[in-house]
Structures are given as C-alpha cells and as structure tokens.
N, C-alpha and C positions, 0 to 999 in steps of 0.2 A: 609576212614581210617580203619574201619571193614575189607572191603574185603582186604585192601592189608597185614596187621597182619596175618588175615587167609591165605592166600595165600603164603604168605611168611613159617608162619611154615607148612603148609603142603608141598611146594615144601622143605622145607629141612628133613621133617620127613620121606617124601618117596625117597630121591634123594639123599640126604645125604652119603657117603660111611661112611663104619667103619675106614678109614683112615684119614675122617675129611675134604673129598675135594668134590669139585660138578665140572660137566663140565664148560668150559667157556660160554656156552650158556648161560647155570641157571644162573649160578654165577652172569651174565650179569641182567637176567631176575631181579633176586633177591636186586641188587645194584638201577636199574630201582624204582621198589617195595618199596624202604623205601625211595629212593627220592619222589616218588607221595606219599607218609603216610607224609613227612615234607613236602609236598607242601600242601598237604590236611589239616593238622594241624594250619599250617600257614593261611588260607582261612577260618579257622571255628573257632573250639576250643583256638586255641593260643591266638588272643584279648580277648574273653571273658573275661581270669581273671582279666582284667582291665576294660573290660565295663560294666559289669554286675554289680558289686560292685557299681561304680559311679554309675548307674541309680537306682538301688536299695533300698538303704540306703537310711535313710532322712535326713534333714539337719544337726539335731542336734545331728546326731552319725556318718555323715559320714565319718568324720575324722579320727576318732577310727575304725569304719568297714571297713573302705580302705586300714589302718593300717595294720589291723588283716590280711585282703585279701589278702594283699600281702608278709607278714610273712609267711602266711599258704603257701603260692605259693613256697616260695620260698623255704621252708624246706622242702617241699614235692618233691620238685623237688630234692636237694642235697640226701633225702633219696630214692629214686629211682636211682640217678646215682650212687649210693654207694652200693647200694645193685644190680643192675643190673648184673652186671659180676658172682658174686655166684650165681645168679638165673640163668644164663646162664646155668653159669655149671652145677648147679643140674638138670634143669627142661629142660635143653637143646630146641631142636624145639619145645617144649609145652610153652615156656615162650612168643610166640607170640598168642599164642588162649588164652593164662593167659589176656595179653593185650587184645585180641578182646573182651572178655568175662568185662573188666573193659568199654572199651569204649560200651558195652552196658549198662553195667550200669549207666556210664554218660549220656546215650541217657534219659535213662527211667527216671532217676532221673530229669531232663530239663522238660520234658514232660508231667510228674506226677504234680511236685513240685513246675516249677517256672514260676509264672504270669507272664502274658501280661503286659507290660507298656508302651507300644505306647498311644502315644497323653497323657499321664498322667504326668501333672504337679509334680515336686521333694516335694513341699508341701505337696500336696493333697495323696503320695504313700501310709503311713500309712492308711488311712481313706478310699480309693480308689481302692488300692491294697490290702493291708495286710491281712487285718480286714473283707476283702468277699472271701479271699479263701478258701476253704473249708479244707487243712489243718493249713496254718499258722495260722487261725485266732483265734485255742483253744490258741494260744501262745503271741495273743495281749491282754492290757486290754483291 
C-alpha cells in the first residue's frame, strides 16, 4: 500500500504536464497503481476494523467498543471522502506521500501499541493482555 501511494504521487509529480494530462502509458501505469493499493487494502488493513475490535474488547464492553469502532470507522471514512477533493486540489500529487506518510503511521502505531492475542481466551484479554503491556497497562486498574 506504501509503495504504490508513493509511486503513484511521484509518477504524477514528475510526469504530470502543466496542462493536467499524462501519457496513456502512465495514465495506464497509474490506474494499475491504485487498483493494487484497493486490492492491497482489501488483503490487510480493510477487515481489521472489524476484527480487531471483536477480539480485543472484553465481554463486558464489547458491545459499546464495537459500537464506538464502527462509528469512528465510519465518520472517519465520510470525512476523508469530503475532504479528499480539496486536498486534491491544494496539495495536488503530494496528497499521495500525505497518504503514505499516514499509512506509516498506521504501521508504527500496530507495531508499538497493539498486543498479541493469539490463543488468548476473550475472558482472560483484560488480565492477559491489557494489564502486561507495557503501555496500556498505566490505563488498567
């Protein structure tokens, strides 16, 4: 997903004409490029915001955290498509290194912050998970 964000705004930051058009080759390259970024999406990141939440959360909030999950999911999503188009225009081919620059943050943030929970029972996640990570656990009683 990185590489093709980046790839994408550099083939249009260097290829780009001042009349707003690229060859059919690029143009070609480029259409390629954001279908492998939704196919890549679709294979990784896309489930998570429903799987993660389900295994996460413990019984007695998961209702409300799945809730929340997919509220946040889904407003975040409307303000991204609402605001895309003026980003366009402002930030033009930089509003894809904008993007690649966010999905490394999503990497780091996964990485840093969110435990393992393989083989860990939905009861047991508090006491198992939460409570030994070395950041969530300033955040449990």
């Amino acid at each position: 997903m990185f590489m093709s964000q980046v790839a994408i705004g550099l083939i249009l930051l260097l290829k780009l004409t001042a009349a707003g058009s690229l060859s059919k080759l690029l143009a070609g390259i480029v259409v390629g490029l954001v279908c492998l970024y939704v196919m890549s999406f679709a294979w990784s990141w896309g489930p998570l915001g429903w799987l993660i939440p389900s295994e996460t959360f413990p019984l007695e909030t998961r209702t409300y955290g799945f809730a929340f999950a997919v509220s946040s999911n889904m407003l975040c999503t409307f303000i991204i498509a609402q605001a895309f188009l003026s980003m366009m225009c402002s930030m033009q081919a930089y509003i894809f290194f904008f993007f690649a620059g966010c999905i490394l943050v999503m990497g780091l943030f996964v990485w840093k912050l969110l435990p393992e929970t393989k083989n860990v029972p939905i009861d047991l996640m508090v006491e198992e998970v939460w409570k030994k990570h070395p950041f969530w656990s300033r955040f449990m009683d």
